[in-house]
C-alpha positions in Angstrom: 0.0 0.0 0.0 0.7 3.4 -0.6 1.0 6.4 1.9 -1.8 7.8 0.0 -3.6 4.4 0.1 -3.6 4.1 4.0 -4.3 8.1 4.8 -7.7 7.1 2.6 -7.9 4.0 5.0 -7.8 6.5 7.6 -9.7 9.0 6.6 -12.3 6.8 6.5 -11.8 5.3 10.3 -12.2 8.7 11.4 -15.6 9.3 9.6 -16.8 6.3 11.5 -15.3 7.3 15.0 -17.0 10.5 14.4 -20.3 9.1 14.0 -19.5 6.7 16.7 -18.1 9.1 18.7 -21.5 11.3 18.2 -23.6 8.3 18.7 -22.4 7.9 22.5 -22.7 11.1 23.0 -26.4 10.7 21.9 -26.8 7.8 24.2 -24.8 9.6 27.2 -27.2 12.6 26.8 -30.7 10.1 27.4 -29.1 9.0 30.3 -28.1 12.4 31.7 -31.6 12.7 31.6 -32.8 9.8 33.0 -30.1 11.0 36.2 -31.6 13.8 36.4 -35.5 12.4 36.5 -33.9 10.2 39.4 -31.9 12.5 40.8 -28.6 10.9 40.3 -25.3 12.6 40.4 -23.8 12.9 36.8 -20.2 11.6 37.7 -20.5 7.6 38.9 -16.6 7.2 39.5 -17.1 3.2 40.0 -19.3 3.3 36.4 -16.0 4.8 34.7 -13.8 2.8 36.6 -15.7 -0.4 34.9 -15.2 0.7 31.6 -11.9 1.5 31.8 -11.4 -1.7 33.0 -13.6 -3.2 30.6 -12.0 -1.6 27.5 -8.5 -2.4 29.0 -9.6 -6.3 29.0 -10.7 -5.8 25.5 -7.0 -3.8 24.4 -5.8 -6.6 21.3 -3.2 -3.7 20.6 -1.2 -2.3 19.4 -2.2 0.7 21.6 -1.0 0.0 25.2 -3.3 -0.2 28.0 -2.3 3.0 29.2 -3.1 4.8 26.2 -6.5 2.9 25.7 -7.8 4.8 29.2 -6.4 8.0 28.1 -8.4 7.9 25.6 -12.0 6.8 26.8 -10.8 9.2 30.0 -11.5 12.0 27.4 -14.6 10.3 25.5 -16.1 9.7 29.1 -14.9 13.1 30.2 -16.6 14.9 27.4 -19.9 12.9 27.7 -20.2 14.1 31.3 -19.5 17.7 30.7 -22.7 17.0 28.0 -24.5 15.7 30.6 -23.3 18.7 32.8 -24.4 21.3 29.9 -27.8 19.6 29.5 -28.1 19.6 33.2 -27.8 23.1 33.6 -29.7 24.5 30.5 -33.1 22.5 31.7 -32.5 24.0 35.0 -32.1 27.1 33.3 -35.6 26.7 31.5 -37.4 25.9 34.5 -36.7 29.4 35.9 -37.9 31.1 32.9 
């Protein structure tokens, strides 16, 4: 293959971890509101903890655990702060 070749191969990995990536964020947003109908905290440190545990299980390389839960750190991170956003602007609404 040609360098060309596999920055097409790439280019198109990243159009699918962008719609993947938007996808969980979909899915994280329904359950930031499900927390907040049950009045649930948005962090759940033992929640992360799993999937970082999960995903390093998972790991066939050649990424090294260590850079697998940097990674989902900042997918998981960035889903909360959604949730946090979302959070805020319904609270926000209810005052008007």
């Amino acid at each position: 293959m040609t360098i060309d070749e596999i920055r097409k191969r790439i280019d198109l990995m990243d159009d699918v971890l962008l719609r993947i990536f938007n996808e969980r964020a979909r899915l994280a947003l329904q359950i930031g509101h499900i927390k907040k109908g049950l009045g649930l905290p948005v962090y759940d440190p033992s929640r992360e903890k799993r999937i970082f545990i999960r995903m390093k299980e998972e790991n066939p390389g050649p990424l090294d655990d260590g850079a697998i839960v940097r990674l989902f750190e900042r997918v998981v991170d960035e889903s909360r702060r959604l949730e946090r956003i979302m959070s805020q602007s319904e609270g926000n609404e209810e005052c008007l």
